[in-house]
C-alpha positions as CSV (number, residue, x, y, z in Angstrom):
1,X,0.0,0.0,0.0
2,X,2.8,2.5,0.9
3,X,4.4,1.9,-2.5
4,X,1.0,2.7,-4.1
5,X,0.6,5.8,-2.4
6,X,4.4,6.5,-2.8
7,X,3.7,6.2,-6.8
8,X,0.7,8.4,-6.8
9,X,2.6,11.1,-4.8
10,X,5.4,10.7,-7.4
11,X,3.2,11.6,-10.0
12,X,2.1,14.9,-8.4
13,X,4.7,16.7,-6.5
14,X,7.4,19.7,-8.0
15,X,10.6,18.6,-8.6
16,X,12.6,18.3,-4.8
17,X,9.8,17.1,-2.7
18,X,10.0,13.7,-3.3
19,X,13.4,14.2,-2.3
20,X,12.9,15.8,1.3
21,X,10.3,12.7,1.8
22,X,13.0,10.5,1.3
23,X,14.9,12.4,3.8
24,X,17.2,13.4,0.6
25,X,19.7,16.7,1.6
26,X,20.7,17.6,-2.0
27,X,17.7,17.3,-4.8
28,X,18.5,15.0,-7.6
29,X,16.5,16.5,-9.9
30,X,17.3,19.7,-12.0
31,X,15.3,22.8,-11.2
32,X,12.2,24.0,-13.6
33,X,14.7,26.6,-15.7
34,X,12.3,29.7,-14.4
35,X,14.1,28.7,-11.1
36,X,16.9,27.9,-12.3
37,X,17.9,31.4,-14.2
38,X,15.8,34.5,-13.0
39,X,15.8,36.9,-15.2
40,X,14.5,40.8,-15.0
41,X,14.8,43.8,-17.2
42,X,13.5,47.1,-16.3
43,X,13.5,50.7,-17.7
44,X,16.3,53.0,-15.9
45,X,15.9,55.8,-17.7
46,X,14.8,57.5,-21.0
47,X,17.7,56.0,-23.0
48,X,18.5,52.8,-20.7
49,X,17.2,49.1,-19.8
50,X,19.0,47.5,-17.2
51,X,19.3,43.3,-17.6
52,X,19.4,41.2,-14.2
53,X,20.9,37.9,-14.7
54,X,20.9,35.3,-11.5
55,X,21.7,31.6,-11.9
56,X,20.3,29.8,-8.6
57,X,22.8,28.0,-6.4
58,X,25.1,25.3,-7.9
59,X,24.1,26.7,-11.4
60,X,26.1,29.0,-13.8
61,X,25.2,30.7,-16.7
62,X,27.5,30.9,-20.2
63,X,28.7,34.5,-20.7
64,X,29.0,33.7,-24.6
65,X,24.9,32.7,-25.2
66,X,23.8,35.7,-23.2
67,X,22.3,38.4,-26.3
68,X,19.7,41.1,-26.2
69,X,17.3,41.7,-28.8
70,X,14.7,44.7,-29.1
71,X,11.2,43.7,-30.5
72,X,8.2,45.6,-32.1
73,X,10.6,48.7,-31.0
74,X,9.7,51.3,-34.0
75,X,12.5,53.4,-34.2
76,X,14.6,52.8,-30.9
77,X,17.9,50.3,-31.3
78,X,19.6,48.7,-29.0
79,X,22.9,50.3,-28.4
80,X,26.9,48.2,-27.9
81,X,25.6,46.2,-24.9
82,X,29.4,45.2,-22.9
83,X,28.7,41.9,-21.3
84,X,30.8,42.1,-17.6
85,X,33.3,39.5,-17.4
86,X,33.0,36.3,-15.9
87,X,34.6,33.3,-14.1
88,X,36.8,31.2,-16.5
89,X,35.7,27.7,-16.6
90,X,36.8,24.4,-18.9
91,X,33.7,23.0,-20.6
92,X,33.1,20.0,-22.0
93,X,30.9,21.6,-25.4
94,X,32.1,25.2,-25.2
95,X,36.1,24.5,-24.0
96,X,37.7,27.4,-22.4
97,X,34.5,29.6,-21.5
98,X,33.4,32.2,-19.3
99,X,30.2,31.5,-17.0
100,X,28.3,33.4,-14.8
101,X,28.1,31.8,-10.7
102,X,26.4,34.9,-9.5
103,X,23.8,37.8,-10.1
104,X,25.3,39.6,-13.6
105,X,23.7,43.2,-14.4
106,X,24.2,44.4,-18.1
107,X,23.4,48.0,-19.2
108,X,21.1,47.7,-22.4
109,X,22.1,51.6,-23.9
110,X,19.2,52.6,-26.6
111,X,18.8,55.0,-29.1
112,X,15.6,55.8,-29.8
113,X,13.2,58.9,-31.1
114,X,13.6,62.1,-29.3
115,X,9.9,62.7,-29.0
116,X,6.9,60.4,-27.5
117,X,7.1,57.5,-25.3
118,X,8.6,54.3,-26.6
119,X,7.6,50.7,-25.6
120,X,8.9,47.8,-27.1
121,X,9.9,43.9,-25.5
122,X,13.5,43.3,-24.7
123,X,14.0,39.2,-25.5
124,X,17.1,38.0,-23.7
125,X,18.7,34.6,-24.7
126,X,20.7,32.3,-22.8
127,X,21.7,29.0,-21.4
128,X,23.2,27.2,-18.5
129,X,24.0,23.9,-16.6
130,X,23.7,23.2,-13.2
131,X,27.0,22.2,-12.3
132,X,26.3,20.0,-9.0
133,X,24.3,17.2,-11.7
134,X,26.1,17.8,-14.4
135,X,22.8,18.8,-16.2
136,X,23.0,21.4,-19.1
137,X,19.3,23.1,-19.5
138,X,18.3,23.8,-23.3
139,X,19.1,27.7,-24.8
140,X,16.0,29.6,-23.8
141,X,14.9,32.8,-23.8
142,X,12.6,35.6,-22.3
143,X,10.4,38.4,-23.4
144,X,9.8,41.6,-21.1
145,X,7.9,44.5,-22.0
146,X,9.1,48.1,-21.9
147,X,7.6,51.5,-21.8
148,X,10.0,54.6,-21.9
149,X,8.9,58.2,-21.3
């Protein structure tokens, strides 16, 4: 019976609380990515979006798949976005890399129309592993609207 109702719980709970049932420290399943990577990008000023990057404990995100694109931005263009630096690491598909370990802002400069508010969506790609599993999540990506004054 306790291996029935073991099975059924299985098929129902988020990823780690099967493992705390089991009296498990360290979850062995990877995180949904939303928890995983947190991502926000906010308006800073007239002619500025700033990018928050945070990989969760254990996790790291690659320096080289992190891009910005504008969308539906009529007439504003992302200016030369400068990516900081990050921790040098030896990977198995990318070889000598850089990853993020911790929280990463990036300045998103624009040039856009003098007059009139602006809105657009700033889509952010990346990707990144979680380095305690070994367990590389897919490239993804985000959308975020924007209104500038």
């Amino acid at each position: 019976m306790a291996g029935i109702a073991l099975a059924l719980l299985t098929g129902t709970v988020q990823a780690g609380l099967l493992d705390k049932l089991l009296g498990r420290d360290e979850p062995s399943e990877p995180l949904p990515p939303a928890r995983a990577f947190h991502v926000k990008v906010e308006a800073v000023g007239p002619n500025a979006v700033l990018a928050t990057l945070t990989p969760a404990p254990e996790h790291y995100l690659y320096r080289n798949t992190v891009r910005f694109a504008l969308k539906s931005a009529k007439g504003a263009r992302l200016g030369a976005v400068v990516l900081p630096s990050g921790v040098k690491k030896r990977d198995p598909f990318f070889g000598e890399t850089q990853v993020y370990t911790h929280s990463v802002q990036v300045n998103l400069p624009l040039e856009r129309p003098a007059s009139g508010p602006v809105s657009f969506s700033v889509v952010v790609f990346y990707q990144g592993c979680n380095s305690r599993l070994g367990v590389c999540y897919p490239p993804a990506q985000n959308e975020f609207p924007i209104r500038l004054p």
